[in-house]
ZAMARGU-4260 file (C-alpha; in steps of 0.2 Angstrom, whole numbers, plus 5000, padded with zeros to 4 digits):
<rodrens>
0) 5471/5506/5439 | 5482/5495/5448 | 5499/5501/5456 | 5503/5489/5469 | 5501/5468/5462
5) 5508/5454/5468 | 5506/5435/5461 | 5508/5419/5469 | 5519/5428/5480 | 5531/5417/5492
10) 5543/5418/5507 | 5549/5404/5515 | 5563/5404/5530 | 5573/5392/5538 | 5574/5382/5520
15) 5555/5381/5518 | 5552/5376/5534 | 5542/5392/5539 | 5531/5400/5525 | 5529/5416/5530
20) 5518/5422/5515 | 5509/5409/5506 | 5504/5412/5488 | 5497/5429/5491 | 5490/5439/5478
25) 5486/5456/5481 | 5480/5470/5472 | 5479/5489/5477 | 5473/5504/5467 | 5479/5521/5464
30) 5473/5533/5476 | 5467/5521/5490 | 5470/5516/5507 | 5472/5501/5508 | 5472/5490/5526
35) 5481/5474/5528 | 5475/5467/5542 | 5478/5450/5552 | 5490/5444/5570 | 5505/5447/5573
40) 5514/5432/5564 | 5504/5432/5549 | 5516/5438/5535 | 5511/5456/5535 | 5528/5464/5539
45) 5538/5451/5528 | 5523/5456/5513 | 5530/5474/5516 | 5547/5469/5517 | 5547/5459/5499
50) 5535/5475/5492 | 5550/5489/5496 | 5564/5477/5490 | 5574/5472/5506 | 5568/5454/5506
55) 5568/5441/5490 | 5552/5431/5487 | 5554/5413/5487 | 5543/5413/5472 | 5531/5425/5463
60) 5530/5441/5456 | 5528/5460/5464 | 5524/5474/5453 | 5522/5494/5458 | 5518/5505/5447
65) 5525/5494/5431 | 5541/5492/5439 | 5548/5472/5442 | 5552/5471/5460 | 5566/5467/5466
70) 5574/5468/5452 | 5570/5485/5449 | 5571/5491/5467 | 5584/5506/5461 | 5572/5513/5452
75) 5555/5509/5461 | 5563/5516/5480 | 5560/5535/5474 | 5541/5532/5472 | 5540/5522/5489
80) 5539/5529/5506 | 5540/5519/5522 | 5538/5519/5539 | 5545/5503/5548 | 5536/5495/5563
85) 5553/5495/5572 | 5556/5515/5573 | 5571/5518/5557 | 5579/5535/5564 | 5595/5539/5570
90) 5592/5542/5587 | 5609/5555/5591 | 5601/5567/5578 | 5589/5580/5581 | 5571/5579/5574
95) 5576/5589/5557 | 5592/5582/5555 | 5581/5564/5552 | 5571/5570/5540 | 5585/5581/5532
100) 5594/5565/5532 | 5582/5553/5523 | 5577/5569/5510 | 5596/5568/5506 | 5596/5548/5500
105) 5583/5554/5488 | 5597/5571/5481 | 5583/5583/5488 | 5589/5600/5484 | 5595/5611/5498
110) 5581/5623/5496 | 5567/5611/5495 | 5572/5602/5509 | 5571/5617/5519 | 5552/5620/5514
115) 5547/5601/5515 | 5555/5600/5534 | 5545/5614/5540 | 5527/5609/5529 | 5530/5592/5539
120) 5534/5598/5556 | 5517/5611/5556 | 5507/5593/5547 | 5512/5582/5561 | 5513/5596/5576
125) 5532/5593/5578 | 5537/5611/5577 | 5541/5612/5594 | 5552/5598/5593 | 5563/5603/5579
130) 5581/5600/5586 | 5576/5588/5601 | 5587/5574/5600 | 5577/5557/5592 | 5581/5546/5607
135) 5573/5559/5622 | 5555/5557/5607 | 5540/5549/5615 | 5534/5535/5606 | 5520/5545/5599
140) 5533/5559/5592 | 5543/5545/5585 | 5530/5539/5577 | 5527/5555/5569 | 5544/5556/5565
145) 5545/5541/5558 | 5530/5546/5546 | 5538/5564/5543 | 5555/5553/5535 | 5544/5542/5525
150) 5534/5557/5515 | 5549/5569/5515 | 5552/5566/5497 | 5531/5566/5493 | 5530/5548/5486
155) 5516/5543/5475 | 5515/5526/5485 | 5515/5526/5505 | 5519/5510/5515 | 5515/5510/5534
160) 5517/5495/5545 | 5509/5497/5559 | 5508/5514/5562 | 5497/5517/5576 | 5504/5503/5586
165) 5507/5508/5603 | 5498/5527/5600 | 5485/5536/5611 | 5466/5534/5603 | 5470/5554/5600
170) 5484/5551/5588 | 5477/5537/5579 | 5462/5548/5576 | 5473/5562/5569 | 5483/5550/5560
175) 5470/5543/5551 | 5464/5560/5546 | 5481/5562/5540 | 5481/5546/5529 | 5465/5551/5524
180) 5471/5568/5517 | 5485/5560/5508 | 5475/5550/5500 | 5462/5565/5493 | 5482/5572/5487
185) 5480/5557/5476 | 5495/5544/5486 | 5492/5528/5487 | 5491/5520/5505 | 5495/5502/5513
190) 5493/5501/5531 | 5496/5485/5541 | 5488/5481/5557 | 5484/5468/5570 | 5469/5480/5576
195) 5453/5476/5569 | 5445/5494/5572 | 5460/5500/5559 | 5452/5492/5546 | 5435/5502/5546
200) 5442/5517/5541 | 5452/5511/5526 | 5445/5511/5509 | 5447/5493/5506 | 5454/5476/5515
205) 5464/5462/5515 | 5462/5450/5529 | 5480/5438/5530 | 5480/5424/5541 | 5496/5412/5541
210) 5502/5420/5526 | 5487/5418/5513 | 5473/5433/5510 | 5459/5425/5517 | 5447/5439/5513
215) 5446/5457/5505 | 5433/5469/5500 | 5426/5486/5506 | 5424/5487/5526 | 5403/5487/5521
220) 5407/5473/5507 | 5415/5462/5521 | 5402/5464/5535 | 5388/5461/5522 | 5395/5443/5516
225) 5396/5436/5532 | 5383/5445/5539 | 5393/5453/5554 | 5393/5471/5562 | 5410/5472/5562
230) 5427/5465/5554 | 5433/5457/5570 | 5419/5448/5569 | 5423/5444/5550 | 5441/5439/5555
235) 5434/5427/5569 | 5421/5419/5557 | 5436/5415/5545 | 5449/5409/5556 | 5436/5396/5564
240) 5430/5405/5578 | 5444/5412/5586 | 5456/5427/5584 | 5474/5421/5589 | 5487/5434/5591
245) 5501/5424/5584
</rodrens>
């Protein structure tokens, strides 16, 4: 089953001057990671933008889980979790007070706000960062941070965009253990990425260049069709035997 589909989906800016997706038609299944990967510049973040409802497509059509989108982003936002490239916290509260915060937009119960903050502080090892204030946060704890706001409600559908930029190799390993367990829990994942490694660990991907899906299979599937040991080598193959970082 399909819970994520897009059709002929379009963004333009700047009155159609740029197009920064480009007829893009994705779909992801129930219970999958799923890694959108291509350069900086190539519609990823606008594609995640126009999926969560905070930008209008140009054209086309965006469906999660049966629900028309944007139209019914209202109803739609509760099954959604999202972690922003650009940190979304509020950086004079304390770690809790965050994720209290986002659990509060979704009329969490006292109670079971109380019991999510702490399951999510021991997941991402922020215990000991309870009431520091978000702003005195390393990068790598405000990326956990911003992970911890995105799940506090236990969304059925998690978007991540770029969540491993600017981590150690240690944190990307444990959070890619991480998405990984999610995903056993039965949530369905999409990750954007510039970093072609990212994409060997997902379940299946989407390669984007200048807005359009150029590619998409399993990480085997991919290597196998254009006979390559890895998907950088895939992505180079595809974009004409270079990989700009647009």
């Amino acid at each position: 089953m399909y819970i994520v589909v897009t059709k002929n989906l379009v963004k333009h800016f700047n009155k159609g001057q740029v197009k920064a997706v480009d007829g893009l038609d994705l779909k992801i299944k129930t219970g999958e990671i799923y890694a959108f990967i291509g350069a900086n510049g190539s519609g990823k973040s606008t594609t995640i933008s126009m999926l969560s409802g905070y930008l209008y497509p140009t054209s086309g059509s965006i469906k999660i889980m049966d629900y028309d989108v944007p139209k019914d982003r209202k109803k739609v936002s509760r099954y959604i979790g999202i972690a922003p490239q650009d940190y979304s916290l509020y950086n004079d509260l304390t770690v809790r007070e965050n994720i209290e915060f986002f659990a509060k937009l979704f009329s969490m119960k006292k109670k079971e706000i109380t019991i999510r903050i702490d399951e999510l502080l021991k997941i991402l090892n922020l215990e000991n960062k309870r009431d520091t204030i978000a702003d005195e946060l390393s990068g790598g704890m405000k990326r956990r941070l911003s992970i911890a706001c995105a799940l506090v409600h236990s969304p059925p559908i998690v978007l991540f965009d770029e969540a491993t930029v600017g981590v150690d190799p240690v944190l990307r390993a444990y959070f890619w253990d991480y998405f990984r367990k999610l995903r056993d829990e039965g949530k369905t994942i999409l990750i954007t990425s510039h970093v072609m490694d990212e994409a060997e660990r997902a379940d299946r991907i989407g390669l984007i260049r200048a807005g359009k899906l150029i590619d998409e299979g399993t990480p085997e599937e991919l290597k196998q069709r254009h006979n390559v040991a890895s998907i950088e080598e895939v992505f180079i193959k595809l974009s004409g035997g270079e990989y700009i970082d647009e």
